[in-house]
N, C-alpha and C positions, 0 to 999 in steps of 0.2 A: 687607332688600334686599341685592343683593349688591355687589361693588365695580363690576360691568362693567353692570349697570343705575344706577351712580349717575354713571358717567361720561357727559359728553356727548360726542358724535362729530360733527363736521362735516364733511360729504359735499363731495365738490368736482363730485359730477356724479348723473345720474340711475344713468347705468351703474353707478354705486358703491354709491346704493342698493338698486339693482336685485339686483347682486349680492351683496350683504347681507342682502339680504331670501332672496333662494334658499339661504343658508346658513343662515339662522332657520328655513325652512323644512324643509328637510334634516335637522336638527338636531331639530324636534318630531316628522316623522316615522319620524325613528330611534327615540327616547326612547316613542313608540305604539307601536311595533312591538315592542321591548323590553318594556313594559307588558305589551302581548298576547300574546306570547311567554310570560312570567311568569305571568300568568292561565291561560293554558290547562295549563302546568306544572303548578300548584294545581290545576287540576280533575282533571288523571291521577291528582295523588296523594290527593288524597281520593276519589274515585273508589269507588263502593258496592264493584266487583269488585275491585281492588285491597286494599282494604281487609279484604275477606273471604279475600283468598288469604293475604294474609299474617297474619290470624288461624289461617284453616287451618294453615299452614306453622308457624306458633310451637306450637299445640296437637299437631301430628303431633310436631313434633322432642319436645316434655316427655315425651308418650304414650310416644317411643322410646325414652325417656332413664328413664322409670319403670320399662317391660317391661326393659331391659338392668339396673336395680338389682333387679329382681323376677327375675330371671334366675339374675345373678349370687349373689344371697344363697343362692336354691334352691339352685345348684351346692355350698356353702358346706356348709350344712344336708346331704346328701348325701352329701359327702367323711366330715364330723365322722360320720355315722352307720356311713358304712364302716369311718371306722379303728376305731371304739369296738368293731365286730361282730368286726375281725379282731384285736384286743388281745382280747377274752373269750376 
């Protein structure tokens, strides 16, 4: 428990409850809302479409990132075969 549930309060009027009580109440309705807010957050991001776009997008960037070393190496291979043709 915590400190402010172990304390007792004594009320000097109903208005004091009253208004007490609309502040516990305020206060769970924030903390659901909050909740709910956070829940639907989780379900964006797990989310089958999300999930798969950003599989798409990781496999397109590696796909791009292998063509550009497959690229590059050819250019490499190519160079080396010109200067060898033009040294003979």
């Amino acid at each position: 428990m915590t400190e402010e549930m172990e304390t007792k309060r004594i009320y000097s009027s109903f208005e004091e409850i009253d208004r007490e009580l609309e502040i516990l109440d305020t206060e769970r309705k924030l903390k659901y809302y909050r909740f709910k807010r956070n829940l639907e957050g989780l379900k964006t991001e797990l989310s089958a479409e999300r999930i798969t776009t950003e599989l798409f997008e990781e496999i397109q960037q590696r796909f791009m990132g292998l063509l550009k070393s497959i690229f590059t190496q050819r250019i490499i291979v190519l160079v080396i075969r010109s200067l060898f043709k033009w040294f003979k």
